[in-house]
N, C-alpha and C positions, 0 to 999 in steps of 0.2 A: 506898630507904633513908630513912627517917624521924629526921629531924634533934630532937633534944633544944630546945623552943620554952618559954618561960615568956611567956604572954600575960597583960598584966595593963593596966587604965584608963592612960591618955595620964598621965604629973606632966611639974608644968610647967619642970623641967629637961631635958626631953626634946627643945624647940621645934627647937634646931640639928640635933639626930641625924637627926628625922623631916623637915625639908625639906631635907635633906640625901639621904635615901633616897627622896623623890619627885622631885628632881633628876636623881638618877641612875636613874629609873624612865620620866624624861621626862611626869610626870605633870602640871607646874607650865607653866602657861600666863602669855601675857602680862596675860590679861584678869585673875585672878587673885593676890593677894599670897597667899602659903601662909599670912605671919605672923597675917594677918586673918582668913583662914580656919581657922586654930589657935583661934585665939581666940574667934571665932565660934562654934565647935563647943563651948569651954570652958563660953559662959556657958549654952548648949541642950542638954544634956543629954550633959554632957561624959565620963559615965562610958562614954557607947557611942564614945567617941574609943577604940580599942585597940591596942595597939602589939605587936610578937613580940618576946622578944630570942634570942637564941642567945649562948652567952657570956658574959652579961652586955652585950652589944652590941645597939641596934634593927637589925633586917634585915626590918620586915617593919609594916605599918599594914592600917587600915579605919575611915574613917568611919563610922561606923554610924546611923543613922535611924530612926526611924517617928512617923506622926504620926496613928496610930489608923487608917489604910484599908492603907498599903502601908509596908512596910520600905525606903530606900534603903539604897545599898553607895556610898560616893564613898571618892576616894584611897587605894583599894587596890594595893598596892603589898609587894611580896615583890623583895629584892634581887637584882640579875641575879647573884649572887655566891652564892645560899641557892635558888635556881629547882631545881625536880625531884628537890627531897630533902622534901616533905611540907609543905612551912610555908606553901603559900597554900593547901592545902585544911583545914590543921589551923586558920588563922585564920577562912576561911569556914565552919567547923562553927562555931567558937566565935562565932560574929556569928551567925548563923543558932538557936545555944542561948540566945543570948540575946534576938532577936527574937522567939522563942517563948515565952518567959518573961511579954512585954510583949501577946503575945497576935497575934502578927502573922500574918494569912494567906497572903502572899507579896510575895517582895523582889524588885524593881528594881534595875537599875545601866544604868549608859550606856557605850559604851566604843567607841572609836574604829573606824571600821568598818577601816582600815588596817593596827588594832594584830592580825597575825592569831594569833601565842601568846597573844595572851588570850581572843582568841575562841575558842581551842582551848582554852584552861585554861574556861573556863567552860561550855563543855559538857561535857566532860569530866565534871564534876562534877554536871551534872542543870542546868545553865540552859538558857532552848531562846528564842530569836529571837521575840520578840513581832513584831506588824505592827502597829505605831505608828510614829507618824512623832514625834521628838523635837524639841520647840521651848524656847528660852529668851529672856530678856527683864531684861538687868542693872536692877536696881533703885539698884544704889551704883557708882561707879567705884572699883575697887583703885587703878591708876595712871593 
């Protein structure tokens, strides 16, 4: 069953709803302030910030990315309350129509080797386990 979704750019009365849905997605880390990372994404190309609602209510994010070689996917995120009625693959078309737009030849995301419905959600849908090994390296401290 395919839930009724209005996807449309992040506005900035939105900041509470959406780290409120990466809370409960468990997607907010300590190393990470979500508000800075809102933000962050605002001043970079903040229309690929995208939100779902249902209702009238957000139940559903994607950071969206690209920087001319690879598209990323960061805090993606569909409410454990909206799961298996359509809304995280109706958002990955709409990130993926819009990467295409921008000219991109394929998208990236990271994701917890632990978390294993999302590993199932994303193959499901056509992603497939690259063999890279994933490194980072904070440049700012959040907290």
């Amino acid at each position: 069953m395919s839930a009724a979704l209005e996807i449309r750019p992040f506005k900035p009365g939105d900041v509470e709803a959406v780290i409120e849905l990466w809370k409960a997605c468990q997607l907010v880390r300590p190393t990470n302030d979500p508000a800075k990372d809102i933000a962050r994404k605002r001043n970079v190309r903040g229309d690929l910030l995208l939100v779902g609602l249902s209702e009238g209510r957000i139940v559903a994010s994607a950071m969206v990315g690209y920087e001319g070689h690879r598209g990323w996917i960061n805090y993606f995120a569909v409410s454990p309350l909206h799961r298996k009625r359509g809304v995280g693959r109706r958002m990955m078309e709409e990130a993926e129509r819009r990467l295409r737009k921008e000219g991109c030849p394929k998208i990236n995301l990271q994701v917890h080797s632990s978390n294993s419905e999302a590993v199932a959600f994303y193959k499901a849908i056509g992603f497939v386990q690259d063999d890279v090994l994933s490194f980072g390296k904070r440049l700012e401290r959040d907290n």
